[in-house]
TILOFI-678042 format. One record per residue (C-alpha): residue in three letters; x, z, y. Coordinates in pm, 1 decimal, decimal comma. Each point is the difference from the previous one (the first is absolute). Layout:
N
  residuo         X         Z         Y
      ala         X         Z         Y
...
***
This chain:
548
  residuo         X         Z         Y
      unk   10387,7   11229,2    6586,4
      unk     -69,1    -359,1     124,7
      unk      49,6    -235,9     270,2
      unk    -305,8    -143,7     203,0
      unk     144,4    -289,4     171,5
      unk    -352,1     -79,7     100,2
      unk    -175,4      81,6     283,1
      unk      21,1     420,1     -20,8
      unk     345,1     -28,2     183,0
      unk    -120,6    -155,7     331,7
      unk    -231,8     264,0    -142,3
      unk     -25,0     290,8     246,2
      unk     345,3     -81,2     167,8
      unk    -172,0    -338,1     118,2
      unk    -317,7     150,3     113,5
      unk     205,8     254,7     221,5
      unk     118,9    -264,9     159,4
      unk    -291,9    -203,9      60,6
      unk    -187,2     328,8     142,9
      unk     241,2     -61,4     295,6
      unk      38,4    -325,2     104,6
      unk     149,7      80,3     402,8
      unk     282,1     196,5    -176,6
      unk      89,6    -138,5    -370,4
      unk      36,2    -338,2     198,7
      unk     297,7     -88,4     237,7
      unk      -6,9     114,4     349,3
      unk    -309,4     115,5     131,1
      unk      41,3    -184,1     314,6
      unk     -59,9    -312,4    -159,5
      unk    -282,8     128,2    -178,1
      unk    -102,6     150,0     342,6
      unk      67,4    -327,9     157,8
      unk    -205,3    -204,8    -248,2
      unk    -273,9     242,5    -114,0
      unk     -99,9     -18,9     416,5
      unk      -7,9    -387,5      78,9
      unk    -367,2      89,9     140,3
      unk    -153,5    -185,6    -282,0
      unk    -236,2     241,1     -72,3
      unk    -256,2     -73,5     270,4
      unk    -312,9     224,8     -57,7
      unk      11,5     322,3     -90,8
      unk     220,3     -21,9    -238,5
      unk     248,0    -131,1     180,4
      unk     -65,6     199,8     323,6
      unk      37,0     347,0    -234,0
      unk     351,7     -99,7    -106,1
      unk     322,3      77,3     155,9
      unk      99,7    -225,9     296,5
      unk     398,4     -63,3      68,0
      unk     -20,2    -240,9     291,1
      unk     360,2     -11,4      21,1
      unk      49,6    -121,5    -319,6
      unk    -316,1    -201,6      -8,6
      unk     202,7    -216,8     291,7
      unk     177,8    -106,9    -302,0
      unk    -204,0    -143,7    -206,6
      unk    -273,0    -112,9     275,1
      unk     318,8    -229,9     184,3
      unk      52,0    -167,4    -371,7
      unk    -372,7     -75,5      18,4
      unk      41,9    -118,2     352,7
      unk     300,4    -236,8    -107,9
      unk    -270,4    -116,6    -282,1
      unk    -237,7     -90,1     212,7
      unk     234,4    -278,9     214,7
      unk     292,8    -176,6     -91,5
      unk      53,7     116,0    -359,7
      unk    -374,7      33,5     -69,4
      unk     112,1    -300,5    -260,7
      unk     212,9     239,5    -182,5
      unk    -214,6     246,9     -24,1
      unk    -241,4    -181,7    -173,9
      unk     212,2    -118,5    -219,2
      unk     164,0     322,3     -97,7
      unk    -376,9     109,1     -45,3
      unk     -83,2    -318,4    -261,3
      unk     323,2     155,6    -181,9
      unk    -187,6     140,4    -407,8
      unk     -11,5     383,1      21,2
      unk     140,2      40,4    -345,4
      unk     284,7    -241,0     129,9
      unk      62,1     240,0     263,2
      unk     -36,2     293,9    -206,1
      unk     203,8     -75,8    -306,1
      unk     248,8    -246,8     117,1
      unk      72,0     104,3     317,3
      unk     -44,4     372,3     139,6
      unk      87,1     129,4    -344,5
      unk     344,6    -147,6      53,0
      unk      20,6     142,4     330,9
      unk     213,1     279,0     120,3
      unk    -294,9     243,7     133,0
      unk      76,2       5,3     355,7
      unk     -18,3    -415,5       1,0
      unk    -349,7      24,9    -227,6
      unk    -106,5     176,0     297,3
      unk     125,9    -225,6     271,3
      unk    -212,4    -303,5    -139,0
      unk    -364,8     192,8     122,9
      unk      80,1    -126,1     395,2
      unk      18,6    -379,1    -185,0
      unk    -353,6     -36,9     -50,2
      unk    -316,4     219,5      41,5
      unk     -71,5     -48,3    -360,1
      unk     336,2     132,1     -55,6
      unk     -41,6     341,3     186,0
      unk    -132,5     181,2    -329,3
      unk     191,7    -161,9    -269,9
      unk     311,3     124,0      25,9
      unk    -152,2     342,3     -93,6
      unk     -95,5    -161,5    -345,5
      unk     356,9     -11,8    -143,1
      unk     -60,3     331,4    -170,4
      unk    -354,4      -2,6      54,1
      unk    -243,3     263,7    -144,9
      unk      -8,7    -165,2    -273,2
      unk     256,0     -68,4    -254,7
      unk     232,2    -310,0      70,4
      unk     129,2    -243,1    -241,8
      unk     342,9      93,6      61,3
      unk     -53,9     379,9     -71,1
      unk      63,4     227,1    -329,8
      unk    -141,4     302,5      14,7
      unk     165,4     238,8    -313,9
      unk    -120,0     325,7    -113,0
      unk     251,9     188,3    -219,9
      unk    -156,2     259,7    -273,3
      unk       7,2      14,4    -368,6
      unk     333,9      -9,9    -222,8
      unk     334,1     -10,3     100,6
      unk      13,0    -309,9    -201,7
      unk    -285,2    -193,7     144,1
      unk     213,8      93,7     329,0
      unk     359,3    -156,9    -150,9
      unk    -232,7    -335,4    -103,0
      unk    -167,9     -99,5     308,8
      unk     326,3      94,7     178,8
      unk     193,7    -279,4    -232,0
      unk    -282,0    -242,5       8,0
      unk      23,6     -23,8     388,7
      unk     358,2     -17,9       2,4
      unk       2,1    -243,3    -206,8
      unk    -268,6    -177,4     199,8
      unk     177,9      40,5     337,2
      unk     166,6    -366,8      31,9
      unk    -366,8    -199,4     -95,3
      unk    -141,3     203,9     308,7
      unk      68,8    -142,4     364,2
      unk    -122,6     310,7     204,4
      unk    -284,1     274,9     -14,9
      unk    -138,8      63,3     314,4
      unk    -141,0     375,8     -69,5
      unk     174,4     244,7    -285,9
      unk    -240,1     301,7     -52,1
      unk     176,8     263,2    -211,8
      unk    -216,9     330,6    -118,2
      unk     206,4     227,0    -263,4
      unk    -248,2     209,7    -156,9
      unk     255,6     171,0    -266,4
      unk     311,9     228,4      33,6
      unk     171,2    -189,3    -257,4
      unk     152,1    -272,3     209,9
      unk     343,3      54,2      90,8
      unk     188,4     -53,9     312,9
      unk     181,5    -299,9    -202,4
      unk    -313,8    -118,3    -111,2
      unk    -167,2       7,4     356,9
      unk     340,0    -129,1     168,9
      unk     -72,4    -317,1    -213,7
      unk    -351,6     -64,8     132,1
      unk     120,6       9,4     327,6
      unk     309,7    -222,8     -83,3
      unk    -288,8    -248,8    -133,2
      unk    -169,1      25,4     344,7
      unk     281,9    -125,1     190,7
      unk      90,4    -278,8    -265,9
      unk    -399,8    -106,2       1,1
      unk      46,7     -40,6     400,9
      unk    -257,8     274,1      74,8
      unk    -139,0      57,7     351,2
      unk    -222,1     270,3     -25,1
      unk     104,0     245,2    -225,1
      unk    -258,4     332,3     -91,8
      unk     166,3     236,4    -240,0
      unk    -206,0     356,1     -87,2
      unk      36,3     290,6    -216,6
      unk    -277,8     163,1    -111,9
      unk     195,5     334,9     -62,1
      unk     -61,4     281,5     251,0
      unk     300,8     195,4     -77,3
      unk     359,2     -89,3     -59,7
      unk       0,5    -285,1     188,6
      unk     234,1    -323,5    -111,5
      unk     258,6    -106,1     198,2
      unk     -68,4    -370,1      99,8
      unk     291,4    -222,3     -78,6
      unk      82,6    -212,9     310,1
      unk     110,0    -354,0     -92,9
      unk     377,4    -104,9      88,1
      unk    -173,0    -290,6     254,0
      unk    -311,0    -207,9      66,3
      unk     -52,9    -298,1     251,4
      unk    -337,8     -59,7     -81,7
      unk    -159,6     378,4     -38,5
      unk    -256,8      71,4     315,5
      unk    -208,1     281,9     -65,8
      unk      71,4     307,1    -210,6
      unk    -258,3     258,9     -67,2
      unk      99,8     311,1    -227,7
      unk    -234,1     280,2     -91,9
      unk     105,2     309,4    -165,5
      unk     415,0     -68,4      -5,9
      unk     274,4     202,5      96,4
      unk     236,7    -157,1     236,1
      unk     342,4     176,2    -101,9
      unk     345,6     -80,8      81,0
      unk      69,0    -156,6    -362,5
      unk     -59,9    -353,7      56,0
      unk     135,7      31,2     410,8
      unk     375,3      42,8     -57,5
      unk      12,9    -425,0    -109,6
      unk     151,3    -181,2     289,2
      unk    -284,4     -94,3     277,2
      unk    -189,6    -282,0    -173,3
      unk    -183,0    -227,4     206,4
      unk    -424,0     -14,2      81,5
      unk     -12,4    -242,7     261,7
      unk    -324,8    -134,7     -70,9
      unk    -180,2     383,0     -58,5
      unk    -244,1      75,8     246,0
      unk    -234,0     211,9    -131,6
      unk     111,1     346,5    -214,3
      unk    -305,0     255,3    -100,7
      unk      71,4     308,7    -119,3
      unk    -322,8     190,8    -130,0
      unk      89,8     391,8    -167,4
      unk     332,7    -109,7     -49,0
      unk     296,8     286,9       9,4
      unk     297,2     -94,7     211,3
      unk     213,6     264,5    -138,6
      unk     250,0     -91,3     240,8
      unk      47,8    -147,0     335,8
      unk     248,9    -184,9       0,4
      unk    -124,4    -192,5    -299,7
      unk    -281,9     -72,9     187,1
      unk     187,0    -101,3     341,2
      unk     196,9    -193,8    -222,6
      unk    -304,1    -238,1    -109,0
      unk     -85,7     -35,0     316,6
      unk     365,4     -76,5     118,1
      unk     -41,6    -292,1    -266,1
      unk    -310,2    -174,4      76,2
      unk      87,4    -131,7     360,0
      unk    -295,7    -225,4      83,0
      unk    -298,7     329,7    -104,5
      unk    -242,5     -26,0     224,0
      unk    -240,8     231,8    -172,8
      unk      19,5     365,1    -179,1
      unk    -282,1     162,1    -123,2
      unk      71,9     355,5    -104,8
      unk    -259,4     170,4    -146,6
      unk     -22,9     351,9    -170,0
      unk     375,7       6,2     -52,7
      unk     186,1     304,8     -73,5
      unk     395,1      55,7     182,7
      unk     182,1     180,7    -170,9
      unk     365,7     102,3     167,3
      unk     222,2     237,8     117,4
      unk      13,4     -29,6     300,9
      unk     132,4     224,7     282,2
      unk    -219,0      13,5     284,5
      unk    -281,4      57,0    -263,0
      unk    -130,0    -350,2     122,8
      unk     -11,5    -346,2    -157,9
      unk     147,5    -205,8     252,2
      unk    -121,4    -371,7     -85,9
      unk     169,1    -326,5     185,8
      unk    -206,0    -297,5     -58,1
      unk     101,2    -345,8      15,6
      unk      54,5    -164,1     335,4
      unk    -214,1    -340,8      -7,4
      unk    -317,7     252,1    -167,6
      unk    -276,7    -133,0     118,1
      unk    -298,4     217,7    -168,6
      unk      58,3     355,5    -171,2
      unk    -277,1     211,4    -170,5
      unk     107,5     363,6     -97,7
      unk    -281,4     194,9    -166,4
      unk      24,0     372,0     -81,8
      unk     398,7     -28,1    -164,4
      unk      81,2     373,2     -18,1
      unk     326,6     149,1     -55,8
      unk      54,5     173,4    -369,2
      unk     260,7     211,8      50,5
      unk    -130,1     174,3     318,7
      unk    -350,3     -47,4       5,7
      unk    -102,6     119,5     303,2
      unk     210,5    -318,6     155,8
      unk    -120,6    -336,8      54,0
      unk     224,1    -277,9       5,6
      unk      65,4    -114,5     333,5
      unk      64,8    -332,6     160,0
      unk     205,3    -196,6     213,4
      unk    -118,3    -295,4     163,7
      unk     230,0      68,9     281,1
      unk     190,2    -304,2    -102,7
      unk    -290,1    -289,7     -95,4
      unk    -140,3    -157,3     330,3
      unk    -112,4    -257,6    -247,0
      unk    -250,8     240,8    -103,5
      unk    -404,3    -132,3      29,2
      unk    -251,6     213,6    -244,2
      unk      91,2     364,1     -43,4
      unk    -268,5     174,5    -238,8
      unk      94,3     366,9     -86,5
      unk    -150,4     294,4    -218,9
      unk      49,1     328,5     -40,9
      unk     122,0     309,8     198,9
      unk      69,1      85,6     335,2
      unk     321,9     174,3       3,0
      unk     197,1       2,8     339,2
      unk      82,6    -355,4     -45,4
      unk     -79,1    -198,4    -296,4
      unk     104,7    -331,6     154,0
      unk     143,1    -140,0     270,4
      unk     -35,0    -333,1     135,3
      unk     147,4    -205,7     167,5
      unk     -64,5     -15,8     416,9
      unk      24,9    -369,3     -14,8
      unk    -204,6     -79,4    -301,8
      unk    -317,0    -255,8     116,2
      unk    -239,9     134,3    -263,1
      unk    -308,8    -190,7     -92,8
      unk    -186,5     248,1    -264,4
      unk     116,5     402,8      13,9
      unk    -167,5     206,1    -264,7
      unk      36,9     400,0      -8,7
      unk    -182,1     233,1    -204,4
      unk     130,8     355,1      63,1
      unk     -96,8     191,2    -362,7
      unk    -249,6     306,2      98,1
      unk     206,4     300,9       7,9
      unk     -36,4     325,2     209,0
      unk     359,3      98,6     -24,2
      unk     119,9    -277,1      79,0
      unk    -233,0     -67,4     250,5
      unk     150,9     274,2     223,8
      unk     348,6    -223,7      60,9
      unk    -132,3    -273,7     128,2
      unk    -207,4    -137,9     256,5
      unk     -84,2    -342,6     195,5
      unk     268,8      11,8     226,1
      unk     260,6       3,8    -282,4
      unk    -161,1    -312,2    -161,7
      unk      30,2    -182,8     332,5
      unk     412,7      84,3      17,4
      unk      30,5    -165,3    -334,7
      unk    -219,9    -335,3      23,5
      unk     143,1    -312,1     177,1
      unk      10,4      -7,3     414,9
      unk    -200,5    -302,8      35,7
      unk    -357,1     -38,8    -228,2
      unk    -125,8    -324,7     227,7
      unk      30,3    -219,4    -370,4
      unk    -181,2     256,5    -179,1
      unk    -328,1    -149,2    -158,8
      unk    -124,5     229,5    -220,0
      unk      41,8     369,7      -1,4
      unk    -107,2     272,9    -314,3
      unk      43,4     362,2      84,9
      unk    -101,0     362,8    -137,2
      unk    -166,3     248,7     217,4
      unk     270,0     241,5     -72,2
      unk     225,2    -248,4     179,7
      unk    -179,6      49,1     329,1
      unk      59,7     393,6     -10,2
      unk      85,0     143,0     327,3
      unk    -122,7    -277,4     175,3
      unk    -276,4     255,1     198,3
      unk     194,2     294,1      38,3
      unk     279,9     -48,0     232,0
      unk     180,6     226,5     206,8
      unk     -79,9      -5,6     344,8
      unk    -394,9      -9,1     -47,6
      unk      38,1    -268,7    -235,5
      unk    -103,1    -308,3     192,0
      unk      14,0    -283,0    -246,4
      unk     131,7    -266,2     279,2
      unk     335,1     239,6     -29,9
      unk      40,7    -162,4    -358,3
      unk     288,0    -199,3     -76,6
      unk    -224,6    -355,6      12,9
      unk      31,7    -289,1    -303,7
      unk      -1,9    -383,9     145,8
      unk    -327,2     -62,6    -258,4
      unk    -136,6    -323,1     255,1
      unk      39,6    -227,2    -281,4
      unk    -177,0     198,0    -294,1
      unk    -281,8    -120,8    -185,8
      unk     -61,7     192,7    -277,6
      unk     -11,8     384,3       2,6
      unk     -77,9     256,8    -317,9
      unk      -5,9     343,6       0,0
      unk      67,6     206,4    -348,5
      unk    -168,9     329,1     100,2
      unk      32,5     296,5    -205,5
      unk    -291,7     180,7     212,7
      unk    -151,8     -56,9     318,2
      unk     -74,1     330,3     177,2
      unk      31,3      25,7     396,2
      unk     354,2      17,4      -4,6
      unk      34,1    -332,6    -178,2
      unk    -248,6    -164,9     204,0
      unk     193,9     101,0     338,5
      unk     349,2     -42,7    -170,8
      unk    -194,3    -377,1     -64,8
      unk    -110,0     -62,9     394,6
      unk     325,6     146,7     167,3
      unk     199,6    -268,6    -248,3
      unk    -241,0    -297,1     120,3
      unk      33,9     138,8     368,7
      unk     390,8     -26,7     -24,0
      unk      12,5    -297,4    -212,4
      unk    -266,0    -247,1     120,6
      unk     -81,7    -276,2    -238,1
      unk    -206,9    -248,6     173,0
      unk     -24,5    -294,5    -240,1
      unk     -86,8     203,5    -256,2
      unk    -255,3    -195,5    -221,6
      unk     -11,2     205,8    -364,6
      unk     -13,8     383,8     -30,8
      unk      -4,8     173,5    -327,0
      unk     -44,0     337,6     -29,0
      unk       8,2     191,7    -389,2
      unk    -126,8     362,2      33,4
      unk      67,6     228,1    -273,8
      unk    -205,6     -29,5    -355,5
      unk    -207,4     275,2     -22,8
      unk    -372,8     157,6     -93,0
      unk    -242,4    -102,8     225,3
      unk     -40,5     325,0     303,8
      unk    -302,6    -149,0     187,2
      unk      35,4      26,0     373,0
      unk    -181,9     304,0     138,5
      unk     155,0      35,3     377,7
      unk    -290,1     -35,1     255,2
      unk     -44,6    -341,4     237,7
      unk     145,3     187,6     298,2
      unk     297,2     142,8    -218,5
      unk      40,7    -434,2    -137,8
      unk      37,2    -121,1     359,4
      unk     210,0     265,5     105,4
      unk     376,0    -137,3     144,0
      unk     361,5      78,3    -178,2
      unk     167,3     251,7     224,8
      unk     185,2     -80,9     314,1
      unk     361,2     -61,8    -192,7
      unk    -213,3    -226,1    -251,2
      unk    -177,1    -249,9     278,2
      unk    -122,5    -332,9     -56,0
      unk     236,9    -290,4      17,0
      unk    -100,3    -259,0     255,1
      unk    -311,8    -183,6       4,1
      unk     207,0    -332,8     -36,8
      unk     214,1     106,9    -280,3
      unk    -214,0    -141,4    -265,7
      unk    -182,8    -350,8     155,1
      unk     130,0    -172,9    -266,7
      unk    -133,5     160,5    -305,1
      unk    -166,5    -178,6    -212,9
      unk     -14,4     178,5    -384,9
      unk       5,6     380,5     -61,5
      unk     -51,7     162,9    -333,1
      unk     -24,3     354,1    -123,0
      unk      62,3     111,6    -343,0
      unk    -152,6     304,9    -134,5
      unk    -200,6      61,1     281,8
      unk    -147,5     341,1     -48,4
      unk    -241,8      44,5     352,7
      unk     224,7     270,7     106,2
      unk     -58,8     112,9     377,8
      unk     372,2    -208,6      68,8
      unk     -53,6    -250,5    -217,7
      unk    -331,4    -106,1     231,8
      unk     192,4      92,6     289,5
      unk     284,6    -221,4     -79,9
      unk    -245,4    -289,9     -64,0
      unk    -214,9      75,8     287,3
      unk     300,5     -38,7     184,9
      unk      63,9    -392,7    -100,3
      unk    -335,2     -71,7      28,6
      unk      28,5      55,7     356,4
      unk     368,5    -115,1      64,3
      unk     -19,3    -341,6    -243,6
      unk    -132,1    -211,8     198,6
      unk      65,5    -291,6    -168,0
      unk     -96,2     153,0    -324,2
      unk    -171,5    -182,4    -296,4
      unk     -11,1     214,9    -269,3
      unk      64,5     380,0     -83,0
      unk      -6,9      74,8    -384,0
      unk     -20,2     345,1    -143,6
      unk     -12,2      70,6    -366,1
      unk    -199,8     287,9     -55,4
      unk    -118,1     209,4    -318,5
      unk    -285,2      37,3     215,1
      unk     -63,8    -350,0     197,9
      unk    -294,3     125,5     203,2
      unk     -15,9      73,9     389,4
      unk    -124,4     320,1      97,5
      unk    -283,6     -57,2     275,9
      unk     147,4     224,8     233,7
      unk     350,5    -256,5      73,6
      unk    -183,4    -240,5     243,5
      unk     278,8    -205,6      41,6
      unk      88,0     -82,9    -347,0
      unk    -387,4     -90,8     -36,3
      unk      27,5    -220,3     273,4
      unk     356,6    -172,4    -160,4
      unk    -189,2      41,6    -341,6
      unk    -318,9    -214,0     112,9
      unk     239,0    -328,3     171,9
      unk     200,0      -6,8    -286,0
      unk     309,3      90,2     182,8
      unk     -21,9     343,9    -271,3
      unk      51,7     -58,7    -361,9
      unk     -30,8     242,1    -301,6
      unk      68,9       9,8    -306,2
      unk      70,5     210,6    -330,8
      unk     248,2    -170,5    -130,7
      unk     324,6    -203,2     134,3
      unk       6,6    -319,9      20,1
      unk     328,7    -251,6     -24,8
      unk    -152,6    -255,1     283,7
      unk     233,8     199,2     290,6
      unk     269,9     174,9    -123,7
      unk     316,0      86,3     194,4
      unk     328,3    -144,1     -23,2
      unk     123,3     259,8    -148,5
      unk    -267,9      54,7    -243,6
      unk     246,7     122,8    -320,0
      unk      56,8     333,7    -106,5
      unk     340,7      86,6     -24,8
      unk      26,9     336,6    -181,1
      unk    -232,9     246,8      93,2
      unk      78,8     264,7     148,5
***
């Protein structure tokens, strides 16, 4: 057994982390807010996300540039990048790191630098494997190395063996909090019989904790409430919180977290109502919960309560649709909302569109960008009362710019369950649409040129002809030529009339002679195809949680 203190830690921890660089970085509103400054003229920069709310932000600093402290600006911008890199945002508490990007345009990028994708200078990355006594020396030989060392920026722990005890483990984290550490990764590569991650008594300069396979357990939460004040970020990938109130308790400590990322996690507790009740912190400003399942009862998902977190601004969620696996709260001004309903008949049958309205906040007019499954539109075209789609509890979607749709199939149900939700929700400025059919083998289109052109039924109508003048960028994936797949794009061809480009990715990029209209788009250039996908526009929410 031996230790690899180089480079195999950051190893595959590190790499998770640099897959996913809205989330593993502090508060995706500043990312949102930065990553949209409208730099990105061309098509590049038309194809990505717009928040024009938060742009404001950073276009006023630009504005302030430009007159009076145009002097200071410069001057900021003469300032050495390494200077600014290793002298000064590296000894900045993250939240002020990000605060210097509205100082000067060369600034807006840098901050994001400070743990980079690459390795920093003030990182060390260990992999534990090999003997137990390779473990006890590098163990001693950092202790006893812990006064010559001011601070490390990034610790990147990856235990590879069963041997290491909870002592032993307990100590690396001790050395963590002594070394000043600000991002912290720990992982275990064990699948089974998770270890119990040993909370330290306090740390005033820990921001961002990210644990992968651990057990949160109620052995290190009976210490009296130390303090996180400057934690922010806490990820939790397959982790077990074997009990709840552990896990409230963490939260209950870390009073400035602006960002949870749970992912894959298992809750495990006896509970009486036979569901997970979880309270999140008050200031939270982004939460991601991605298929966490309940162990004990299985057939339960662990539900959440955002009554209580106005503060709330990017909701992404994953997994089932029981009767109500969140609920958020009514005041909440969200800029991103992600839901991905997991494909299941049987739990199909409990819910329905109307449901999913009840639980989302009152007032969507901030909402910029919007990513939603099919299956979350269900119900949508079959109302009581002849099912007239304008009888739909309506979404304030004005302000939206960015629109995907996760279908798991697109038959005639799903493409009127699609039109009745545009009809009730108009979204006028929308500029990107994104629409990911289902992966499958190539079923060539066979339905005659009367059948192509014929209309969704009455309770499926068009939405109005000015619901989409500002639509610049649609793309299809795994476009299959199916008689509602050409309907569907048929249908923007004619509505778009702003439109500049509709993509579809095809295992078969070729236009059948009989659809005139996609000839027509095909021959100005307004109709792309292509085989494979390409990275050039790619929506906001472009990562893959967990799969369904």
């Amino acid at each position: 057994m031996a230790i690899d203190p180089d480079g195999g830690g950051a190893g595959e921890g590190g790499a998770d982390r640099a897959k996913i660089p809205r989330l593993d970085k502090q508060g995706d509103q500043a990312e949102m807010a930065i990553d949209s400054d409208g730099d990105g003229a061309g098509e590049g920069g038309a194809d990505r996300a717009k928040i024009p709310r938060l742009d404001k932000q950073g276009d006023q600093a630009a504005a302030v540039g430009a007159g009076a402290d145009a002097v200071l600006e410069d001057r900021l911008s003469r300032l050495p990048e390494d200077l600014l890199k290793d002298h000064i945002l590296t000894r900045l508490p993250l939240k002020d790191a990000i605060r210097t990007a509205v100082l000067a345009r060369s600034w807006r990028q840098l901050w994001k630098t400070r743990w980079g994708t690459t390795e920093p200078k003030d990182s060390c990355p260990v992999v534990v494997r090999g003997s137990h006594d390779a473990l006890l020396r590098e163990l001693k030989e950092r202790e006893r190395g812990m006064r010559k060392l001011n601070r490390i920026d990034c610790f990147s722990l990856v235990i590879e063996t069963s041997s290491l005890t909870a002592k032993e483990l307990n100590r690396f984290v001790k050395y963590t909090v002594e070394c000043h550490v600000a991002d912290l990764h720990v992982e275990s590569r064990k699948k089974s019989d998770l270890p119990s991650f040993p909370v330290p008594k306090a740390s005033r300069d820990l921001e961002r904790l990210s644990l992968r396979n651990f057990r949160i357990s109620n052995q290190y939460y009976h210490l009296k409430s130390p303090k996180f004040l400057a934690l922010v970020v806490i990820q939790l990938h397959h982790c077990s919180i074997s009990n709840n109130a552990a896990f409230q308790k963490m939260l209950e400590w870390s009073p400035s977290l602006l960002t949870l990322d749970l992912r894959g996690c298992t809750f495990d507790d006896r509970w009486e109502d036979m569901r997970l009740r979880l309270v999140m912190p008050p200031n939270l400003r982004t939460l991601t919960m991605a298929e966490c399942v309940s162990n004990k009862f299985s057939r339960w998902k662990a539900r959440l309560d955002l009554v209580d977190v106005p503060s709330l601004r990017s909701f992404r969620y994953s997994g089932d649709f029981i009767d109500s696996p969140f609920t958020l709260p009514r005041a909440a001004a969200l800029d991103d909302l992600y839901i991905l309903f997991s494909h299941s008949s049987s739990a199909s049958e409990k819910y329905n569109y109307v449901k999913l309205i009840e639980h989302l906040p009152e007032d969507l007019s901030r909402l910029n960008v919007l990513t939603i499954s099919g299956n979350a539109l269900r119900g949508a075209s079959s109302l009581p009362d002849g099912g007239d789609p304008a009888q739909l509890p309506s979404l304030n979607l004005h302000n939206l710019r960015e629109l995907q749709l996760l279908m798991f199939g697109l038959e005639a149900v799903n493409l009127a369950e699609l039109y009745a939700f545009l009809k009730a929700c108009p979204c006028p400025n929308l500029e990107r649409l994104f629409v990911q059919l289902p992966a499958s083998d190539y079923k060539p289109f066979e339905a005659s040129i009367d059948e192509m052109r014929e209309e969704p039924p009455e309770n499926g109508e068009e939405p109005p002809e000015n619901g989409l003048d500002n639509l610049l960028t649609v793309k299809f994936l795994n476009f299959n030529w199916r008689h509602t797949e050409v309907q569907l794009v048929s249908f923007l061809l004619r509505k778009a009339r702003s439109l500049r480009k509709l993509l579809l990715v095809s295992p078969t990029p070729t236009v059948n002679s009989q659809h005139t209209d996609l000839n027509e788009a095909l021959a100005n250039g307004k109709l792309l195809l292509s085989e494979s996908d390409d990275d050039a526009t790619k929506p906001y929410h472009s990562e893959a949680f967990i799969k369904p």
